[in-house]
MISE-359790 format. One record per atom (N, C-alpha, C, O): x, y, z; residue in three letters. Coordinates in steps of 0.001 Angstrom, whole numbers, plus 500000, padded with zeros to 6 digits. Layout:
<rolums>
XYZALA ...
</rolums>
This chain:
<rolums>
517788834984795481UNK 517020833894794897UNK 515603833913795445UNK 515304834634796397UNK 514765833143794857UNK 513813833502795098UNK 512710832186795180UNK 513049831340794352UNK 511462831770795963UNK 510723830674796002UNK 509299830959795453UNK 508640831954795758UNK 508933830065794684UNK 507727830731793934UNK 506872829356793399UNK 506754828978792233UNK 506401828830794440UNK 505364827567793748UNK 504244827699793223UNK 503355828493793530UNK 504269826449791928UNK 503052827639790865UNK 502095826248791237UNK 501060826281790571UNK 502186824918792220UNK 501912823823792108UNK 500279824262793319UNK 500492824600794483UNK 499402824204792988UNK 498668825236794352UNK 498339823765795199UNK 498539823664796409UNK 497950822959794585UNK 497683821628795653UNK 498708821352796334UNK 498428821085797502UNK 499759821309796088UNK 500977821702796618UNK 501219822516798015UNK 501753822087799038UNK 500825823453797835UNK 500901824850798939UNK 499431824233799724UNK 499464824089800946UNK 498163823885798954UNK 496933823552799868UNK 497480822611800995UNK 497404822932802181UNK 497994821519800598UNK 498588820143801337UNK 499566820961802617UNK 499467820425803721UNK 500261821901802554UNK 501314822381803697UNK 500312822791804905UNK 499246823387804747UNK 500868822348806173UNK 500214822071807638UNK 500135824083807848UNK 501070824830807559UNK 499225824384808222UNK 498444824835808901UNK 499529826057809544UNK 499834827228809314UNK 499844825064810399UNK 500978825141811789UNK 502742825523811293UNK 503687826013811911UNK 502536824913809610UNK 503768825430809869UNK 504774827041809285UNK 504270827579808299UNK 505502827428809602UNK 505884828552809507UNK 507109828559808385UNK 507693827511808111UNK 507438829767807784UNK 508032829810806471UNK 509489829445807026UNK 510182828732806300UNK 509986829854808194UNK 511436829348808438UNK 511461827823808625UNK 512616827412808507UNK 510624826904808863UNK 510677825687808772UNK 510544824773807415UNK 510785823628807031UNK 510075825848806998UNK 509920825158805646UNK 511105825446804623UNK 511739824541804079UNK 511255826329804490UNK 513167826682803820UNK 513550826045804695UNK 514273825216804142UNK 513562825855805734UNK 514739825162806289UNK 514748823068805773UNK 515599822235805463UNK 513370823106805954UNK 512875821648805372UNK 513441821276803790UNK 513677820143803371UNK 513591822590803027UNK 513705822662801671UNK 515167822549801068UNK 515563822333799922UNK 516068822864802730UNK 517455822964802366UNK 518068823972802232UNK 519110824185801613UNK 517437824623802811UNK 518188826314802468UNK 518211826794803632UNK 517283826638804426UNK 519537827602803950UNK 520190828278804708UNK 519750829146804945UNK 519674830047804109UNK 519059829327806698UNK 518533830605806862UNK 519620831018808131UNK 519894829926808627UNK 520221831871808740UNK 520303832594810021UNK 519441832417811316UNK 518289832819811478UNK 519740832159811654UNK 518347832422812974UNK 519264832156814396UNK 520412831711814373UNK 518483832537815692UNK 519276832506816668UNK 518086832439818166UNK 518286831744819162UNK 517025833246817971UNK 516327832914819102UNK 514839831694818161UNK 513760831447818699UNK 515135831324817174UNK 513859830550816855UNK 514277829030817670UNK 515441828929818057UNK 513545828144817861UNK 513695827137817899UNK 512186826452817626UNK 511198827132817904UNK 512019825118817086UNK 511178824762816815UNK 510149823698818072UNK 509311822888817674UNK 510414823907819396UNK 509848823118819972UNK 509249825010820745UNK 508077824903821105UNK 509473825604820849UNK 509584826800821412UNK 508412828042820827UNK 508239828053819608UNK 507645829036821647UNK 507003829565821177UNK 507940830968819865UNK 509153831134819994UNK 507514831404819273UNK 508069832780818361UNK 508251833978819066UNK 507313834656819485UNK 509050834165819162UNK 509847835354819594UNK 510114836442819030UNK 509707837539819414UNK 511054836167817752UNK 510945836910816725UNK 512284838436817119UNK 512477839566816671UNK 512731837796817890UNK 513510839585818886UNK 515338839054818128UNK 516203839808818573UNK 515721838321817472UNK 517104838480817186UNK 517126839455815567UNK 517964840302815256UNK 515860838969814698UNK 515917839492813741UNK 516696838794812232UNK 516606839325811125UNK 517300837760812468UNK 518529837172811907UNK 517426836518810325UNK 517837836603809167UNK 516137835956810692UNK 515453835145809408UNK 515401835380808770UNK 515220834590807843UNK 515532837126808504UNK 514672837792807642UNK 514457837122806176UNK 515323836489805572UNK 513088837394805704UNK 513200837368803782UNK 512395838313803813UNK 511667838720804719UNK 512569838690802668UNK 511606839364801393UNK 510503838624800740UNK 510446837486800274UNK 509609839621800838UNK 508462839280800425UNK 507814840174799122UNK 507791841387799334UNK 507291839731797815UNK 507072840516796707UNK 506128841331797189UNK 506152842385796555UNK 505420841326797908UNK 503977842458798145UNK 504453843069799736UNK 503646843534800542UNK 505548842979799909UNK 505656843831801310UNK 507079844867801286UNK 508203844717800806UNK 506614845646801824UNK 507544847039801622UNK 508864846714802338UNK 509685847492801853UNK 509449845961803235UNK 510398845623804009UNK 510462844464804153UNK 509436843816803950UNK 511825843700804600UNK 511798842342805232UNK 511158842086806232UNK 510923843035806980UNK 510636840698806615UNK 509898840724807723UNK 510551839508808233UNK 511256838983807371UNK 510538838806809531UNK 510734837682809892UNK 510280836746809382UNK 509088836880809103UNK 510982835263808972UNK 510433834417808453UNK 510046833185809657UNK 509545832126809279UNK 510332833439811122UNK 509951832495811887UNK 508276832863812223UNK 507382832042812427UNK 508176834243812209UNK 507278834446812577UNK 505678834705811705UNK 504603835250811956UNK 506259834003810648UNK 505040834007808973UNK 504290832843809276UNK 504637832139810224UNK 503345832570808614UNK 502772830899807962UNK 503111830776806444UNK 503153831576805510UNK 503364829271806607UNK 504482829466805195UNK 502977829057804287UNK 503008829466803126UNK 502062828524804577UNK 501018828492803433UNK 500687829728802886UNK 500820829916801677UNK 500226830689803715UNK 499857832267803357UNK 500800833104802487UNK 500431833849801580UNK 501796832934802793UNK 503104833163802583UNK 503264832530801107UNK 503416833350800201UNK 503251831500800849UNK 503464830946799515UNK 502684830843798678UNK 503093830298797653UNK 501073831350798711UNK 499702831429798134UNK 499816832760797633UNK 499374832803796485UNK 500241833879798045UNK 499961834975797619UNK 501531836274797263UNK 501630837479797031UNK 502450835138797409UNK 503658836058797312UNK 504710835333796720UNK 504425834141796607UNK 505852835645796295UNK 506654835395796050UNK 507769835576797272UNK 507858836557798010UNK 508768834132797306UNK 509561834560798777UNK 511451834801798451UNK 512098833912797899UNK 511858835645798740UNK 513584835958798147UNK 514227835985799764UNK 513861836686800707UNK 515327834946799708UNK 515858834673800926UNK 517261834898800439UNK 518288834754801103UNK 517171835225799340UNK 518884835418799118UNK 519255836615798088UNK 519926836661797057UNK 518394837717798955UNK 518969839068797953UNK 520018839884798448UNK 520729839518799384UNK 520166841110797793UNK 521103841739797870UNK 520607842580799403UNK 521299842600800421UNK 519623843054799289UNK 519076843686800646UNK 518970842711802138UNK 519068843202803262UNK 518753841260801853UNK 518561840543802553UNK 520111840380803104UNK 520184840366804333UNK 521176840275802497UNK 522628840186802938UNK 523022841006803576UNK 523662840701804582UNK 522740842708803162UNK 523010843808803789UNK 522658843838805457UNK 523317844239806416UNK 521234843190805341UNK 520510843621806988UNK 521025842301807447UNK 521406842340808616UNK 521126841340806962UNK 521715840248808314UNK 523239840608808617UNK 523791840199809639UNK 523900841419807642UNK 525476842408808030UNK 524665843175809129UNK 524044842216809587UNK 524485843640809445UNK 524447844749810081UNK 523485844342811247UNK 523409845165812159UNK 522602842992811382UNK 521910842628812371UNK 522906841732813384UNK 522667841736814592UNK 524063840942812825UNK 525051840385813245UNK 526413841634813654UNK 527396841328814329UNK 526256842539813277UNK 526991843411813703UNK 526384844246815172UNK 527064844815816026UNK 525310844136815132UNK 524970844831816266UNK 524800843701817455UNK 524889843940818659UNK 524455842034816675UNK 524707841309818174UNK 526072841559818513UNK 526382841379819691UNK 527093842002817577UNK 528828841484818121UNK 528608843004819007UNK 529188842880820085UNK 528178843915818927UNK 528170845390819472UNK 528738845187821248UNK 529700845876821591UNK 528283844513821981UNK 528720844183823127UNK 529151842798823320UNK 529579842481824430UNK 529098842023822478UNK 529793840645822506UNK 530619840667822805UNK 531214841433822047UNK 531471840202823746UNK 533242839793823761UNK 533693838691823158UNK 533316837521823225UNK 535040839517822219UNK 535303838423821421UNK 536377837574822122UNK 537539837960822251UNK 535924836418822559UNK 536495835498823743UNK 536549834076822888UNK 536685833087823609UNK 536483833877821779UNK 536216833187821113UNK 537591831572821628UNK 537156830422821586UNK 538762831779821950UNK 539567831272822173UNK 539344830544823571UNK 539930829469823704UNK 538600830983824584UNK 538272830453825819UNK 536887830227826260UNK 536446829901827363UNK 536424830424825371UNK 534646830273825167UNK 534522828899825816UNK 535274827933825689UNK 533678828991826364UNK 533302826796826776UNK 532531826864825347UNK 532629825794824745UNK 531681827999824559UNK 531110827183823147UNK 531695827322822284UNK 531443826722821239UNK 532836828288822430UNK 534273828259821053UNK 533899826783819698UNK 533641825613819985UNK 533960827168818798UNK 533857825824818117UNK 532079825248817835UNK 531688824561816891UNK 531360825725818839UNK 530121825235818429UNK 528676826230818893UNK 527545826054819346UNK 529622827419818416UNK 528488828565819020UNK 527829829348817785UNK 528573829921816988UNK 526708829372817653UNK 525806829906816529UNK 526265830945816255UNK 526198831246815064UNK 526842831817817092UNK 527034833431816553UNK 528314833572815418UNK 528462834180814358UNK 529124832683816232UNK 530414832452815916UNK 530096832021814199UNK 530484832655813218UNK 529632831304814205UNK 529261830253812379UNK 528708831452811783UNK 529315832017810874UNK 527663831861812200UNK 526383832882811533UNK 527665834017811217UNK 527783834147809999UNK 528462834707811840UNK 529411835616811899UNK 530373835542810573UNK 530726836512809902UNK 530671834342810379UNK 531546833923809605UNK 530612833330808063UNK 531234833133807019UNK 529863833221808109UNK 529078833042806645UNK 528039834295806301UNK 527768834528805123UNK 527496835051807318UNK 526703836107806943UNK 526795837398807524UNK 525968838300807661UNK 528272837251807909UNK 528689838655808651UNK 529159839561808031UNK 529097839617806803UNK 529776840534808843UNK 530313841667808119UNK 531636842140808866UNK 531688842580810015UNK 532755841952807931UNK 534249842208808371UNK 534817842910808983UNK 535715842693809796UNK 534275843993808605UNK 534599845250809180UNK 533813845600810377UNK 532636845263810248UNK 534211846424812006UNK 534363846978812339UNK 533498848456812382UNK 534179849413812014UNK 532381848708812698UNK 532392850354812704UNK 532205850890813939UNK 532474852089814015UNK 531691850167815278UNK 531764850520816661UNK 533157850452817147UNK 533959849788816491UNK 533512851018818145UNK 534761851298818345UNK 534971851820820610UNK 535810852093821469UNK 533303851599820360UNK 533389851936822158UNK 533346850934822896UNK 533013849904822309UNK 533569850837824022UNK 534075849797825135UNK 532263849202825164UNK 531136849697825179UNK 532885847910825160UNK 531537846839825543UNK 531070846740826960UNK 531857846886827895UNK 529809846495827128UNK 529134846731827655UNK 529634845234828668UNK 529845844106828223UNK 529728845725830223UNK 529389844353831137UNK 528495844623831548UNK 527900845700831534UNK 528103843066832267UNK 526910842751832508UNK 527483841395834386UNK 528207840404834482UNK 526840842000835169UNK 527600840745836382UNK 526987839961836434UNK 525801840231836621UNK 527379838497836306UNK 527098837604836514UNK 525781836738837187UNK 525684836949838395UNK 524849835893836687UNK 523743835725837779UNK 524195834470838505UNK 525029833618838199UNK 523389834613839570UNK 523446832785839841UNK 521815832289840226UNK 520978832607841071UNK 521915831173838909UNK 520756830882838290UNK 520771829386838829UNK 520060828523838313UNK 521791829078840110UNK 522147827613840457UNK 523046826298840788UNK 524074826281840112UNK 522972825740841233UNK 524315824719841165UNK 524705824235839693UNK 525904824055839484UNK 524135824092839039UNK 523808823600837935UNK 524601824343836845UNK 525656823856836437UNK 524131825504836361UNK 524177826672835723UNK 525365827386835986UNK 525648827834837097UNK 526158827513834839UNK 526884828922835424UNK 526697830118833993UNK 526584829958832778UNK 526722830865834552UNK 526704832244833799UNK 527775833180833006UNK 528818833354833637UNK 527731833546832268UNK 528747834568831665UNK 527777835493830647UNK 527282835195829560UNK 527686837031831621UNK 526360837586831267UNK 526474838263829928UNK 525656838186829012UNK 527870839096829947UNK 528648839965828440UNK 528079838925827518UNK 527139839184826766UNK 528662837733827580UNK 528057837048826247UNK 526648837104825971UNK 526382836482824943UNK 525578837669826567UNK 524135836892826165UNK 523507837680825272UNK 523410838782825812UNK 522993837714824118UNK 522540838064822824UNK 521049838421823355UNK 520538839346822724UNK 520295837904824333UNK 518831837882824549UNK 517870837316823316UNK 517178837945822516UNK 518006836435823409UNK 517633835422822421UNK 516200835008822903UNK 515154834868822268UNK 516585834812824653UNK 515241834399825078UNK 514675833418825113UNK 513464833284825290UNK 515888832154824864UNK 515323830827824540UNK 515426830056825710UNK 514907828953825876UNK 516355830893826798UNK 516183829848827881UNK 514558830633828924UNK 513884829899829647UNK 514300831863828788UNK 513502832253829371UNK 511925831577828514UNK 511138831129829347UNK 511656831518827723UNK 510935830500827021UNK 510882829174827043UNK 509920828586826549UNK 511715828647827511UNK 511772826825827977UNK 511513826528829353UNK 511139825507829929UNK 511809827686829732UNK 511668827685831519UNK 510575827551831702UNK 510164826454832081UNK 509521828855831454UNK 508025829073831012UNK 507525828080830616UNK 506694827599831385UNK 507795827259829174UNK 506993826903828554UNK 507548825193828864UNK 506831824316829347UNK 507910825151828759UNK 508898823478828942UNK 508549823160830622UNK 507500822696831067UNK 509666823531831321UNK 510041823740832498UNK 508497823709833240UNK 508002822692833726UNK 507762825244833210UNK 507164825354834244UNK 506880825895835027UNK 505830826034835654UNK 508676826617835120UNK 508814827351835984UNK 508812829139836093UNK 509997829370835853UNK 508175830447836310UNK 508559831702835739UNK 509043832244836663UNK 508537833036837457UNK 510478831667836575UNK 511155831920837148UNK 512578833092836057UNK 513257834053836421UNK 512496832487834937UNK 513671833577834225UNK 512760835079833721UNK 511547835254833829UNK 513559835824833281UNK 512603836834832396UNK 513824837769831718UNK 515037837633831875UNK 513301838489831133UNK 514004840031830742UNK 514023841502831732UNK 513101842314831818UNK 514516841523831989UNK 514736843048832783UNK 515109844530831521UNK 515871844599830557UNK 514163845507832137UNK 515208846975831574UNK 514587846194830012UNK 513982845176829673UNK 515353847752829222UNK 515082847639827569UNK 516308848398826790UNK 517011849334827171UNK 516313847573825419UNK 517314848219824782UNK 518609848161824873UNK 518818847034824424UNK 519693848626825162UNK 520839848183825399UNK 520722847633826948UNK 521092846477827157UNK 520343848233827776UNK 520319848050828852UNK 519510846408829360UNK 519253846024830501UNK 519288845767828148UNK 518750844604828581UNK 519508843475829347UNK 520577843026828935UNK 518965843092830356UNK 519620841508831136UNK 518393840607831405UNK 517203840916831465UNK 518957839498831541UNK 518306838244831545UNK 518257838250832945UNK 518869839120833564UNK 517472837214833639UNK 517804836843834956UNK 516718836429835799UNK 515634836304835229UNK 516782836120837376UNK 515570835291838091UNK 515264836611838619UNK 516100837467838909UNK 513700836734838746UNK 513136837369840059UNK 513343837851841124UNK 513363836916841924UNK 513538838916841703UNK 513672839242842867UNK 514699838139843351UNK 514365837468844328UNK 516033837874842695UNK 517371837487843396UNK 517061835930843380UNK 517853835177843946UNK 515590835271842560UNK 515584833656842589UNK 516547832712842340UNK 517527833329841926UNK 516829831281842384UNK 517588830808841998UNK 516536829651840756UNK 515486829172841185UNK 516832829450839811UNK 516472828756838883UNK 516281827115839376UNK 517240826347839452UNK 515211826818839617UNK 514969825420840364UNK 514230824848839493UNK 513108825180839109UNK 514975823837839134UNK 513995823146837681UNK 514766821521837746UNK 515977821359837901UNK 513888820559837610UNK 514978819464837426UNK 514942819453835937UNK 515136818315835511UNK 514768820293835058UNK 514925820594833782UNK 515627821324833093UNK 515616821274831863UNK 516707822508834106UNK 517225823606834300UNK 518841823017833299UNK 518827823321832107UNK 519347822702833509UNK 520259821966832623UNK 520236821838831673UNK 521273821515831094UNK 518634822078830734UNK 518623821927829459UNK 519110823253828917UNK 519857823201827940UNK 518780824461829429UNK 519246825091829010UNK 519998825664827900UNK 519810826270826845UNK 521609824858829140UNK 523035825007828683UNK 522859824701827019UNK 523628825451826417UNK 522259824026826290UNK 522294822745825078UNK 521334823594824344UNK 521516823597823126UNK 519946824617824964UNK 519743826119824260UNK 519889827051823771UNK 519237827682822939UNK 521358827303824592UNK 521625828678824748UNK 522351828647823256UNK 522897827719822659UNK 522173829801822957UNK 523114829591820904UNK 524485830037821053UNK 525241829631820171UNK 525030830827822020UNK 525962831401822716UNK 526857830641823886UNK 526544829573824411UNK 527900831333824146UNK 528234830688825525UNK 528069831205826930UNK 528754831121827949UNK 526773831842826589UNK 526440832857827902UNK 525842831722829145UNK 525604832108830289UNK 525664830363828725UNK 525012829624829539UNK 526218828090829728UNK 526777827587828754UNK 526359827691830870UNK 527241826669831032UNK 527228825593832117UNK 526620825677833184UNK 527801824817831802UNK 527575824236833008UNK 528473823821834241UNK 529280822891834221UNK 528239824570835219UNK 528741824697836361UNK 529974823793837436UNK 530850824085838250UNK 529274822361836722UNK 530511821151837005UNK 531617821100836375UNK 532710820757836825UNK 531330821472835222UNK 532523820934834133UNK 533515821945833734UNK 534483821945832974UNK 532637823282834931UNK 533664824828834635UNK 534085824485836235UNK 534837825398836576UNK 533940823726837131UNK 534768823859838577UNK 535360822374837959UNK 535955821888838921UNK 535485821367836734UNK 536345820329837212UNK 537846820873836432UNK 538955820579836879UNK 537569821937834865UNK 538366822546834706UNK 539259823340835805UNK 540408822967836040UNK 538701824405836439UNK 539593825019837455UNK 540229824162838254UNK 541066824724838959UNK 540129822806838433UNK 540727822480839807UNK 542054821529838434UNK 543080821112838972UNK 541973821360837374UNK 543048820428836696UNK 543887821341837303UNK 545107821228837188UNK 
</rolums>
């Protein structure tokens, strides 16, 4: 399907500031996404927004567009046949080292990958090699960790920074080999650090009380 406003005062009137995934999303339409958030700078690294654009040779991210520019000079298709294919296969490569833990997850039931998986995934199977671990950080009293799960989304290392305050999280290594984590062995000191958990789109982030009041039932 496709978005195509012929109304131009219309498109003149749209803010400046705002970006084409906010605006489909404003419009009611179902996009994917996983490291965007809207209080948060653009990232753009999960890949999940994608649309099509009539004058561009490939999909491009839609968090990372202006939806005025965007709707002045193009036509926008968020629901093609190519657009289905690559979010198969962009959700297939987050599950690539994911463990499917789905049954003991602390976000079982309310985890983005999990939903996104199940409305824009792909059924089948074509990796077949042992998933990747990752050991555990400790990011705090607060915080607890479960590293296999983390997608690198980047949204808690972006709130930390940008919210928080603190640069204290980051990315390590590239490519498969990517991990999240503090500095030179830091511990995550934020009286903001908690927000996190309520970030994270995954259950790679948790919280630390409510996983020691479980163990002790």
């Amino acid at each position: 399907m496709k978005i195509n406003i012929n109304n131009d005062n219309q498109v003149k009137n749209l803010d400046n500031k705002l970006t084409l995934i906010n605006y489909l999303i404003n419009k009611g339409i179902t996009i994917p996404y996983f490291c965007y958030h809207n209080d948060l700078s653009i990232a753009g690294n999960c890949r999940a927004c994608l649309v099509e654009l009539e004058n561009s040779p490939k999909p491009v991210v839609s968090c990372g567009l202006n939806a005025k520019s965007c709707l002045m000079n193009n036509k926008v298709y968020y629901d093609s046949v190519l657009l289905k294919k690559a979010r198969e296969n962009i959700l297939e490569f987050l599950l690539l080292n994911h463990p499917v833990d789905c049954p003991i997850c602390d976000q079982g039931g309310e985890c983005d990958l999990q939903e996104q998986s199940l409305f824009f995934g792909f059924t089948k199977k074509r990796f077949y090699k042992f998933k990747r671990a990752v050991v555990d950080k400790d990011l705090g009293p607060i915080v607890k960790t479960v590293m296999t799960r983390c997608i690198h989304c980047t949204r808690c290392v972006r709130f930390a920074s940008e919210i928080a305050g603190v640069e204290s999280l980051g990315v390590f290594s590239r490519g498969v080999s990517s991990e999240i984590g503090t500095y030179v062995d830091k511990v995550f000191l934020s009286e903001l650090s908690g927000n996190v958990i309520d970030l994270c789109p995954v259950g790679y982030l948790n919280n630390s009380k409510q996983n020691n009041e479980k163990n002790n039932i």
